[in-house]
VEXDREN-2710 file (C-alpha; in Angstrom, 1 decimal):
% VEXDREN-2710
k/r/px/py/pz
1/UNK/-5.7/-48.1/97.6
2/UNK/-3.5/-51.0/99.4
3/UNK/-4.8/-54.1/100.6
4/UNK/-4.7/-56.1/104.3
5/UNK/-2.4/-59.0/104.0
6/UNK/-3.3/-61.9/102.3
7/UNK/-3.5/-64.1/105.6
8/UNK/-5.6/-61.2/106.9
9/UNK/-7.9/-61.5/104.4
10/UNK/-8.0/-65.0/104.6
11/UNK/-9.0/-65.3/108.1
12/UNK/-12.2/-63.1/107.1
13/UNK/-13.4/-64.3/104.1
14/UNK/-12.9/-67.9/105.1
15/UNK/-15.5/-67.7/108.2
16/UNK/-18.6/-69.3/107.4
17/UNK/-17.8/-71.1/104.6
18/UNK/-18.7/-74.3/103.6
19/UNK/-16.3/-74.5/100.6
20/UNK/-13.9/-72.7/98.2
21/UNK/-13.3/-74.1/95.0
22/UNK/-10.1/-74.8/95.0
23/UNK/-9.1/-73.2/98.0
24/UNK/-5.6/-72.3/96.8
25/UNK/-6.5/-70.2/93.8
26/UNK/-8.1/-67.6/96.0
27/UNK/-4.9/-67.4/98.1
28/UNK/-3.4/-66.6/94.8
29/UNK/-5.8/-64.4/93.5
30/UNK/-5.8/-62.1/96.4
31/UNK/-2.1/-62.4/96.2
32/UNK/-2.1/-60.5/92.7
33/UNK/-4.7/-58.2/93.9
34/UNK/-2.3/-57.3/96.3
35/UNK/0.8/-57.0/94.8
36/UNK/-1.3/-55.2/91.6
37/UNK/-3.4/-53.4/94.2
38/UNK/-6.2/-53.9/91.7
39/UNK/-9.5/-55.3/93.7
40/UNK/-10.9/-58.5/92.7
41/UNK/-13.9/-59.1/90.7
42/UNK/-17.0/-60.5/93.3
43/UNK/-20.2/-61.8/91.7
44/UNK/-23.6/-62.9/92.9
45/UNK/-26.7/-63.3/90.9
46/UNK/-29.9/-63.4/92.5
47/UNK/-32.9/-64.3/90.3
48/UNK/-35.7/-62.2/91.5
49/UNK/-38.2/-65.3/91.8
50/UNK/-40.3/-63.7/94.8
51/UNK/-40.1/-59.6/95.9
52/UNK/-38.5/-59.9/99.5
53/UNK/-34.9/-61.0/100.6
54/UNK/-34.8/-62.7/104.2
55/UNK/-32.0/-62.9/106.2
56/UNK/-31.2/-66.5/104.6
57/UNK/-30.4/-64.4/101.6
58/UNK/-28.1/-62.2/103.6
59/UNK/-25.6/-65.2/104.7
60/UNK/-24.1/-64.6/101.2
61/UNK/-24.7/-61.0/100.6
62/UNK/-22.8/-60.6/104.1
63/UNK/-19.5/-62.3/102.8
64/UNK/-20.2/-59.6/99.7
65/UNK/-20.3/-57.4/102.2
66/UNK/-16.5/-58.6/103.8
67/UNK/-14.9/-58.6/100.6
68/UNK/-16.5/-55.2/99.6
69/UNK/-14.7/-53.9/103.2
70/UNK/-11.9/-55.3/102.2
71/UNK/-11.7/-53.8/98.9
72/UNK/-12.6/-55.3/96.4
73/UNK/-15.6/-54.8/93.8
74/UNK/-18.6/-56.1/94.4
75/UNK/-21.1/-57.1/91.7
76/UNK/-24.9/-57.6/92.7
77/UNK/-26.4/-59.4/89.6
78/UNK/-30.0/-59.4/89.4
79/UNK/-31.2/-62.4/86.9
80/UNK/-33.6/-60.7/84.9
81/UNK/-33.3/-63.4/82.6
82/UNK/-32.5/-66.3/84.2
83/UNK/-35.0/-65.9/86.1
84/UNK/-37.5/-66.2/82.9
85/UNK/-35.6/-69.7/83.2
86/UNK/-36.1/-70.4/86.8
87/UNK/-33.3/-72.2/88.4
88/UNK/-33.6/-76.1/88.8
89/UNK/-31.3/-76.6/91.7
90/UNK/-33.0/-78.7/94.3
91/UNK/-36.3/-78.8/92.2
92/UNK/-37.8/-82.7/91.7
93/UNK/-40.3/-81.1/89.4
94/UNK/-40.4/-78.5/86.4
95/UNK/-40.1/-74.8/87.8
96/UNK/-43.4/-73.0/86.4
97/UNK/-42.1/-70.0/84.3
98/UNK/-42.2/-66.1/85.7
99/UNK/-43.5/-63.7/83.3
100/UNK/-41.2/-60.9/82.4
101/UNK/-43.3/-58.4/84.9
102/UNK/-42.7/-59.9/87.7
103/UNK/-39.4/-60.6/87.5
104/UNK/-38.9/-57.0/86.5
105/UNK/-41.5/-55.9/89.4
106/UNK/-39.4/-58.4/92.1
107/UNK/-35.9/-57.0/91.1
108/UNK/-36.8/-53.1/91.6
109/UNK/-37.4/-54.4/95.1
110/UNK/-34.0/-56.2/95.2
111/UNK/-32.1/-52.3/94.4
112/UNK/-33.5/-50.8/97.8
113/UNK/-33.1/-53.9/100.0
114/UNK/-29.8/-54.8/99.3
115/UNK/-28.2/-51.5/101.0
116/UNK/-29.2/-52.8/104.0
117/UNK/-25.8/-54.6/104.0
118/UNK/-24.0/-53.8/101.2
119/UNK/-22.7/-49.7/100.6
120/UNK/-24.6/-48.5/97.9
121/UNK/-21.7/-46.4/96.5
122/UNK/-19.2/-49.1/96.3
123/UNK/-21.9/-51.7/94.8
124/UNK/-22.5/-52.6/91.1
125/UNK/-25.9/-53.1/90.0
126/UNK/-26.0/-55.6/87.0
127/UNK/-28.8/-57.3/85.0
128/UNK/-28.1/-60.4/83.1
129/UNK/-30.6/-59.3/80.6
130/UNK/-27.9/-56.5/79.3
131/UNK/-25.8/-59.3/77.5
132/UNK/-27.9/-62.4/77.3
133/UNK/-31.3/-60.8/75.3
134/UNK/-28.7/-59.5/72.8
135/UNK/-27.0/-62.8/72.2
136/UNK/-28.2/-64.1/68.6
137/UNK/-28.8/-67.9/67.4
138/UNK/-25.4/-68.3/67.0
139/UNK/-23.8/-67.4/69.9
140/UNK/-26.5/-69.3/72.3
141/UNK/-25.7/-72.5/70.1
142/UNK/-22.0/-71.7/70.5
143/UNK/-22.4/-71.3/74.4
144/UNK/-24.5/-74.7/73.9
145/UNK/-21.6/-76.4/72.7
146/UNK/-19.0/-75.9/75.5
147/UNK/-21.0/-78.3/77.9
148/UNK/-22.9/-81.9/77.3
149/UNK/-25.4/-83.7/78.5
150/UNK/-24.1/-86.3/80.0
151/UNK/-22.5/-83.8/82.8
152/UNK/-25.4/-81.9/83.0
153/UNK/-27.1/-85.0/84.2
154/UNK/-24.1/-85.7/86.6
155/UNK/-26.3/-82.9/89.0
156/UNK/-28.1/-85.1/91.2
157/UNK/-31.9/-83.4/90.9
158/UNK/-31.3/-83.8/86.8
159/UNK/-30.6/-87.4/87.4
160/UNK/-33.0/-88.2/90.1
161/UNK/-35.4/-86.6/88.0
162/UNK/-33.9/-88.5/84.8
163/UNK/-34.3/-92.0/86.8
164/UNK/-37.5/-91.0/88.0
165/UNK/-39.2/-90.2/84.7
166/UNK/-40.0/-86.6/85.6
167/UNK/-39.5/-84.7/82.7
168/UNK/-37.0/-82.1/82.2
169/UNK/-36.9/-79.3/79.7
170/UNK/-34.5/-78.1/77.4
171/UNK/-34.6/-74.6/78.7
172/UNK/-34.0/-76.1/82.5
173/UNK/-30.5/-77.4/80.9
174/UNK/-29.3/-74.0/79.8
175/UNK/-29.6/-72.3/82.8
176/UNK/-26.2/-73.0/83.9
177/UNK/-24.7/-72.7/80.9
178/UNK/-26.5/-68.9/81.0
179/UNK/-25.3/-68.5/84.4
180/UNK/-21.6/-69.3/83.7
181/UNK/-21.9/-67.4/81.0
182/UNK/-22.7/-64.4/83.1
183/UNK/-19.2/-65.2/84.9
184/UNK/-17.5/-64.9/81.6
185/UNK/-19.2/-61.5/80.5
186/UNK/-18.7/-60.2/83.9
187/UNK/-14.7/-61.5/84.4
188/UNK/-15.8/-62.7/87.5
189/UNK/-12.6/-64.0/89.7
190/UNK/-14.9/-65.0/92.7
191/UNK/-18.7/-66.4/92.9
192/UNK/-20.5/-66.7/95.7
193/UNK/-24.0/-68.9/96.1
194/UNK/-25.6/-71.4/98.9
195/UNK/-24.2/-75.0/98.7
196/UNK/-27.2/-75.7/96.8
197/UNK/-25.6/-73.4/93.6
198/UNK/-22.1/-76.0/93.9
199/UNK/-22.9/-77.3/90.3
200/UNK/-24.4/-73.9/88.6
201/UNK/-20.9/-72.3/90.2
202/UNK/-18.0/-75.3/88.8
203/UNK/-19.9/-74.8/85.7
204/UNK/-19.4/-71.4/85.4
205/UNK/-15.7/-72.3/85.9
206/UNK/-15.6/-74.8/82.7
207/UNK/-17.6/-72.1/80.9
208/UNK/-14.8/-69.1/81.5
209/UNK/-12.2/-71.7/80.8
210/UNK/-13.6/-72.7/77.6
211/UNK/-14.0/-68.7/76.5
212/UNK/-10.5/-68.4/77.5
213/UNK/-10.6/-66.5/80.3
214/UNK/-9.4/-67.5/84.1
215/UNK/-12.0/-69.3/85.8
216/UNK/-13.2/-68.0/88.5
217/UNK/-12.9/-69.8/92.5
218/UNK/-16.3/-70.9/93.9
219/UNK/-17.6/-69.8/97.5
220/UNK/-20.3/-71.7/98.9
221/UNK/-22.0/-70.4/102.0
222/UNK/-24.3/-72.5/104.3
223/UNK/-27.7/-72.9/103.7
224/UNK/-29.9/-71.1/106.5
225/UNK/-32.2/-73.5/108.8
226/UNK/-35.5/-71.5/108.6
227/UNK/-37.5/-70.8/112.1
228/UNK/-39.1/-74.4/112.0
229/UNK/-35.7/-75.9/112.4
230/UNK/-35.8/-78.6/109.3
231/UNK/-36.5/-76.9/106.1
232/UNK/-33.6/-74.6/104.6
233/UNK/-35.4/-70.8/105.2
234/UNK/-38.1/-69.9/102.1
235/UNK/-41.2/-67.6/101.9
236/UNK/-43.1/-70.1/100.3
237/UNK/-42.4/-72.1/103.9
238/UNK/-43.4/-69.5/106.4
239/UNK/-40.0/-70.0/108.3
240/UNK/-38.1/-67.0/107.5
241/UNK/-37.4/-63.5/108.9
242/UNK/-37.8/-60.9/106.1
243/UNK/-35.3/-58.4/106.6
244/UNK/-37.9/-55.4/106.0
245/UNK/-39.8/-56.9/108.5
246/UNK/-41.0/-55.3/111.9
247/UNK/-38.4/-55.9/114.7
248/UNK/-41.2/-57.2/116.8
249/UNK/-41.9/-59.8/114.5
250/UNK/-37.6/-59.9/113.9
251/UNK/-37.7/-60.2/117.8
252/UNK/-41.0/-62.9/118.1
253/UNK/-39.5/-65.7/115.1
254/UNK/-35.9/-65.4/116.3
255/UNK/-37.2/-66.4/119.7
256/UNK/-39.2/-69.0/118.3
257/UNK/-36.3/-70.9/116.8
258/UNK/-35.2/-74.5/118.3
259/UNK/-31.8/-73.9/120.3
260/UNK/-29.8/-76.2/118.4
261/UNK/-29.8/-73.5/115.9
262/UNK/-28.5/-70.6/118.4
263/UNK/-24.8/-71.4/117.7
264/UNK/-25.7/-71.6/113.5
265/UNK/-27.7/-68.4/113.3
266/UNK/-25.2/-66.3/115.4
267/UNK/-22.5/-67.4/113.1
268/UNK/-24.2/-67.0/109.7
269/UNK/-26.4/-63.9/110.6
270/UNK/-24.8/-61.2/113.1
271/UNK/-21.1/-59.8/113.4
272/UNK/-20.0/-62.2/116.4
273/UNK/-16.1/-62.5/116.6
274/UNK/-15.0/-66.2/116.3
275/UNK/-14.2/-66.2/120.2
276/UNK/-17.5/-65.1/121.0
277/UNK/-19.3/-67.6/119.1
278/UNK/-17.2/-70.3/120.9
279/UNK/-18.3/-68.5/124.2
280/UNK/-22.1/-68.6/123.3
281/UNK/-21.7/-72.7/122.1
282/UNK/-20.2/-73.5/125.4
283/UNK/-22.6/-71.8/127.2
284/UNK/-25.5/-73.2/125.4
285/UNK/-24.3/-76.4/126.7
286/UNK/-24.3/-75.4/129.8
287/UNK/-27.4/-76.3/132.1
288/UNK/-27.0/-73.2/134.4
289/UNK/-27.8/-71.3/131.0
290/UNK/-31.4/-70.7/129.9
291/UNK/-31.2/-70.9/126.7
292/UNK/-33.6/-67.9/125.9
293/UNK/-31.2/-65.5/127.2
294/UNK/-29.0/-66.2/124.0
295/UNK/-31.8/-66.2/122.1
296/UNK/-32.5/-62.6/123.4
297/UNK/-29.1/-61.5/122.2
298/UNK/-29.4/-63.3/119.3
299/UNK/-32.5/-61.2/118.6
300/UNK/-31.0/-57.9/119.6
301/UNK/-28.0/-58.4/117.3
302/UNK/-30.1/-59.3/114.2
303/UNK/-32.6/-56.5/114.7
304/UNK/-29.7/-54.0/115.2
305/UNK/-28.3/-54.9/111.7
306/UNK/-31.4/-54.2/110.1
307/UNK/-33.4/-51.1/111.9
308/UNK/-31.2/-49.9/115.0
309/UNK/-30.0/-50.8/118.5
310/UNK/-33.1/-48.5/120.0
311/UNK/-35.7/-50.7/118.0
312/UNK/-33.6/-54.2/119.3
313/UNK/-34.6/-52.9/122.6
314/UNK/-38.0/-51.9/122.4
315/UNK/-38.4/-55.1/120.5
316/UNK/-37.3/-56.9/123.3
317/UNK/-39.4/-55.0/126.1
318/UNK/-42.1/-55.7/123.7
319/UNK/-41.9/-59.8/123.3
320/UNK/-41.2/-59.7/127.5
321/UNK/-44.8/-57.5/127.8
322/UNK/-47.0/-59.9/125.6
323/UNK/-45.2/-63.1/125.5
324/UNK/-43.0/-63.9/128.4
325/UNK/-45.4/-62.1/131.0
326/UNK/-48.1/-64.5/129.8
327/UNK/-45.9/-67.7/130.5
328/UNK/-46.0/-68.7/126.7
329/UNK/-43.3/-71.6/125.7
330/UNK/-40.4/-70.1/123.7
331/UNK/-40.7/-72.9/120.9
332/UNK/-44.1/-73.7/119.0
333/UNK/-45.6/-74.5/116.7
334/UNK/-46.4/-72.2/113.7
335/UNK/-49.2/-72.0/111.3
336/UNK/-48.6/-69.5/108.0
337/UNK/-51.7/-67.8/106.2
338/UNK/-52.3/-65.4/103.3
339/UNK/-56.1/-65.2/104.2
340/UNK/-58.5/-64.8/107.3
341/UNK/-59.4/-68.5/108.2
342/UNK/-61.8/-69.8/110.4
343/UNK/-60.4/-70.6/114.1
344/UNK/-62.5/-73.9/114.7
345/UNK/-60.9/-74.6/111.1
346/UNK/-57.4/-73.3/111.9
347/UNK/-57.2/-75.5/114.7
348/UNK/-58.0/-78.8/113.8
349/UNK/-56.2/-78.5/110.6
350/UNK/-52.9/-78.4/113.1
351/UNK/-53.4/-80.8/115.1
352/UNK/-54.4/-78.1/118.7
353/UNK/-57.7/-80.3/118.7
354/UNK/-59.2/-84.2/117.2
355/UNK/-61.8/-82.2/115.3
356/UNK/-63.7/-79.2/114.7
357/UNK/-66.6/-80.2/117.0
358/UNK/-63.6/-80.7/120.1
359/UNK/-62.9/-77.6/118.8
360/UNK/-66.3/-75.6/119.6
361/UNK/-66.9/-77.6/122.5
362/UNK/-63.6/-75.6/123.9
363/UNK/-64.8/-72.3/122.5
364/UNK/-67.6/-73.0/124.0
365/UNK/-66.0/-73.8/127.8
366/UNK/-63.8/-70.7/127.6
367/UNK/-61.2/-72.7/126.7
368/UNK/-59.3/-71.2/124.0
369/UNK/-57.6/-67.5/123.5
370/UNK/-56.2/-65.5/120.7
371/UNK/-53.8/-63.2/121.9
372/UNK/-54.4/-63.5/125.5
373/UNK/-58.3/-63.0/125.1
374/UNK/-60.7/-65.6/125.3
375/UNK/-62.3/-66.6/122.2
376/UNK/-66.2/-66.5/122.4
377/UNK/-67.3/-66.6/118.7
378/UNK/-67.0/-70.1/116.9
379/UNK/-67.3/-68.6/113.5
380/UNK/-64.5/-66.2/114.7
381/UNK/-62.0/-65.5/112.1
382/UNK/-58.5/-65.5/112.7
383/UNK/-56.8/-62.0/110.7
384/UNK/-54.1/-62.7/108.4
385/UNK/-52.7/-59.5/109.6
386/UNK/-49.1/-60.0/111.3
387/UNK/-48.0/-62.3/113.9
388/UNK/-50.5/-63.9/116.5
389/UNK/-51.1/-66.7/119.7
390/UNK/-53.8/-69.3/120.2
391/UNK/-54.4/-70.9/123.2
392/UNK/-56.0/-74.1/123.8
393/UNK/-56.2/-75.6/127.6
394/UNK/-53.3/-74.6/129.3
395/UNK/-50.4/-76.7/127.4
396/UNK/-51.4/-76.1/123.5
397/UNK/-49.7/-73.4/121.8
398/UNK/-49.8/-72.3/118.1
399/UNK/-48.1/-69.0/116.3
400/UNK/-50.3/-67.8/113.2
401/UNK/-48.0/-65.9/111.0
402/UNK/-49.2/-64.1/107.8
403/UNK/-47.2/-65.8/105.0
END
């Protein structure tokens, strides 16, 4: 099929990342793959914890994407059953177990959101189920034998959980030893995760080499800074953009995001070259430059990768119509519900007023809108329906989002 050069390749795959481990066996891998032209083995598992991917999802699944373009054969591993697990990485407590169907129900919705990015003819679908369910008493305590304890509590949240007296379960300590295991059944050369997988992806290393087979290099990607601008992006956070979402609500929460995450988000979730991305951070720092005209672009680009260019711009003529026509800040703060809630309620719980009776006291003066109309009703309840504004006074601003 032939192969771009190996410096080529290189100087795509290494954009974006925050490490390769070590750095000069993937050189050398993609050296054989060249001179064999036989494409390289990419793997990603993704335990179907929750039914939507957001775009802090697709920072890996793009760099699938680059090596798929390049060639190569990308593997999309859905963790039916570590996901019965539930990964500990960055968890201080014990992860409360899925049942079987709703990991089964979340990873049907995995297969049809994935070809957003990735081609769906050139894409293996695998489950980990297919060789882990199988595996009898023996085998799982042979697999439990090629790693100990005492490195499995070298993992900071296993020891700071150790130290701290929080308990930590047997079954919590074999889910890297299952996922490195998956590595092995799969002859995985290259594994890709968020920086937060670094420990789950060296082990899989030890766990190939101890099978005999050639470890595989690790490729940890960025973690994503959700729309609130502290917290890495999660569902169970309200700061993320789903990528089946509308692109008015794409548009609204891109816009909403602080601007020392423009230059990040550009980077990690659109096709920017490298020079342009070193335009748009010089002109962020710029003072002549409103920073919401990046955020605009920033907007169109993510939308177009997910719906179309036509939707990017209606989206845009949209959020100018309801928000920027109404003089409403670009930044503020956002509130997530699942369920109508009270607006008195809603707005002293964050912080727009000192207490509910300030609060119907401005209901009462005329003093406080949702979505540009004035509220009238104190028992009013706010819809957990989409994305929406309150008002309060002419300088307190809060985004209700349905989480």
């Amino acid at each position: 099929m032939g192969f771009a050069p190996v410096d080529e390749q290189l100087e795509i795959l290494m954009r974006g990342c925050d490490q390769v481990v070590p750095e000069g066996e993937l050189a050398a891998k993609l050296q054989r793959s060249f001179e064999t032209d036989t494409p390289l083995i990419i793997k990603e598992g993704f335990d179907p914890t929750a039914p939507d991917l957001h775009i802090g999802h697709t920072v890996s699944i793009r760099k699938l994407k680059q090596f798929q373009d390049l060639g190569h054969t990308v593997v999309f591993l859905i963790g039916d059953f570590t996901g019965l697990i539930g990964d500990p990485s960055g968890q201080n407590v014990q992860r409360k177990r899925m049942s079987r169907d709703e990991v089964e129900a979340n990873a049907e919705t995995y297969k049809t959101q994935i070809y957003t990015i990735l081609d769906p003819e050139k894409t293996v679908i695998d489950f980990n189920s297919r060789w882990s369910l199988p595996m009898q008493s023996e085998e799982v305590l042979e697999l439990a034998s090629k790693y100990t304890v005492a490195r499995l509590l070298e993992r900071d949240d296993f020891s700071n959980r150790y130290q701290s007296g929080q308990p930590i379960s047997m079954l919590e300590f074999l889910y890297p030893l299952f996922q490195g295991y998956d590595s092995y059944a799969l002859k995985a050369d290259v594994e890709l995760g968020g920086t937060d997988q670094l420990f789950n992806l060296l082990v899989g290393r030890e766990i190939q080499r101890e099978y005999g087979q050639e470890p595989q290099v690790v490729m940890t990607l960025p973690l994503l800074i959700g729309t609130d601008g502290t917290e890495k992006m999660s569902k169970s956070l309200g700061n993320y953009i789903g990528i089946f979402d509308s692109p008015d609500e794409m548009y609204g929460r891109t816009m909403s995001i602080p601007d020392k995450l423009i230059p990040s988000w550009f980077e990690l979730c659109t096709d920017v070259s490298a020079d342009e991305l070193s335009i748009i951070t010089s002109q962020l720092e710029d003072s002549e430059v409103n920073p919401r005209d990046l955020k605009n672009r920033l907007a169109r680009e993510i939308i177009t990768l997910y719906h179309d260019s036509g939707a990017a711009e209606a989206a845009e003529a949209h959020f100018k119509s309801v928000i920027v026509d109404k003089d409403l800040p670009d930044e503020m703060p956002e509130a997530s519900i699942s369920d109508p809630v009270c607006i008195v309620e809603l707005l002293e719980a964050n912080g727009l007023v000192s207490s509910r009776g300030e609060a119907r006291r401005l209901i009462e003066q005329g003093a406080v809108s949702f979505d540009g109309d004035r509220v009238e009703d104190q028992m009013f309840q706010v819809p957990a329906d989409g994305e929406h504004i309150l008002k309060v006074g002419k300088r307190r601003f809060l985004k209700v989002i349905t989480s």
